[in-house]
C-alpha positions, -999 to 999 in steps of 0.1 A, spaced: 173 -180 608 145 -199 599 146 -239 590 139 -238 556 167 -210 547 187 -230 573 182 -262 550 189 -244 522 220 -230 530 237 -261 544 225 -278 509 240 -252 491 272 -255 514 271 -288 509 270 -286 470 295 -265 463 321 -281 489 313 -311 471 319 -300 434 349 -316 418 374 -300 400 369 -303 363 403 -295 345 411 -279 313 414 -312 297 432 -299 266 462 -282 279 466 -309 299 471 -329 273 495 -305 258 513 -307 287 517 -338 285 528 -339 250 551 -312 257 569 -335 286 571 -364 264 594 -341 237 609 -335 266 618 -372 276 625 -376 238 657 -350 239 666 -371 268 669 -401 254 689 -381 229 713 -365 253 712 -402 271 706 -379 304 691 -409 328 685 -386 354 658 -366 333 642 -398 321 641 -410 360 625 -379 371 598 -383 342 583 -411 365 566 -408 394 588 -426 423 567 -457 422 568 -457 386 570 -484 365 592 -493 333 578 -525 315 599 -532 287 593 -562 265 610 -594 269 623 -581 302 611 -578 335 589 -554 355 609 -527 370 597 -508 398 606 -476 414 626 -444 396 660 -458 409 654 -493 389 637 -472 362 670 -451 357 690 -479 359 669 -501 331 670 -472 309 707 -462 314 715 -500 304 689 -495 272 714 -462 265 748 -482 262 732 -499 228 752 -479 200 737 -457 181 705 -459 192 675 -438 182 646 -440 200 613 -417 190 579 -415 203 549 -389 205 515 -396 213 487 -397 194 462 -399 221 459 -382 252 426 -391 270 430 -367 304 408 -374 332 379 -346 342 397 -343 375 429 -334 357 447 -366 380 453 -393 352 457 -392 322 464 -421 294 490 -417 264 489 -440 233 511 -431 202 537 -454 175 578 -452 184 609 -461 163 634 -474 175 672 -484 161 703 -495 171 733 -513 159 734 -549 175 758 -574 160 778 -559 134 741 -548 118 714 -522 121 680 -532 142 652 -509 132 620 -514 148 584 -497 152 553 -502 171 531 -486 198 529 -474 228 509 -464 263 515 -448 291 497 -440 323 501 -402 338 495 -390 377 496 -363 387 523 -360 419 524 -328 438 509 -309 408 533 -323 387 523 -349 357 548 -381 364 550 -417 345 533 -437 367 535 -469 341 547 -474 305 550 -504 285 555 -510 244 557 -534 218 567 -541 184 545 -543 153 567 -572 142 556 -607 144 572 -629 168 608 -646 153 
């Protein structure tokens, strides 16, 4: 072979072993929409171990006024306390998805609701949201969600 098709091969070699994958960012996102309905009817059906397996094992629950809690045991736990509250609702549903090129992260904003009866009288409450995706052994997995209320401090 001569040097110059040499060169050129090994460049081209080199190029195309070098090309990232670009993902369909779109049905990604979908995706991702599609597992939070998913978490939703959880929440509904107060099944902890399907909201624990929504995060990725090093995932992270920050809940306002509360702690950090870390790793899908605590996770399961913080949420299956966040169940006992009677009659709780709880919606969500993004309203942004911005999915990395790669298809590895992904970032979810959106409003919830959220009610319960505390002290003899309803709670309603509504703000917003974010969430951080990963992707774990092809799998998209919570790997950090935090929210707040649109309400002014009391």
């Amino acid at each position: 072979m001569r040097p110059v098709s040499l060169i050129f091969a090994l460049a081209t070699a080199a190029s195309v072993g070098g090309c990232a994958r670009h993902a369909d960012v779109a049905a990604e996102a979908r995706t991702i929409r599609e597992l939070e309905k998913q978490w939703v009817q959880a929440v509904a059906a107060k099944d902890t171990t399907a909201i624990g397996n929504v995060y990725a094992e090093d995932g992270e629950f920050l809940p306002p006024g509360a702690p950090r809690v870390s790793g899908r045991a605590a996770v399961r736990s913080a949420w299956a306390a966040l169940l006992k509250a009677p009659n709780l609702s709880l919606t969500f549903a993004s309203s942004k998805v911005v999915v990395s090129s790669a298809g590895e992260l992904a970032i979810a904003t959106g409003p919830y609701k959220l009610g319960m009866d505390a002290k003899g009288q309803r709670i309603e409450d509504a703000g917003k949201f974010v969430e951080a995706w990963t992707r774990v052994n092809g799998e998209w997995k919570v790997l950090g969600n935090i929210f707040n209320s649109d309400k002014p401090p009391t």
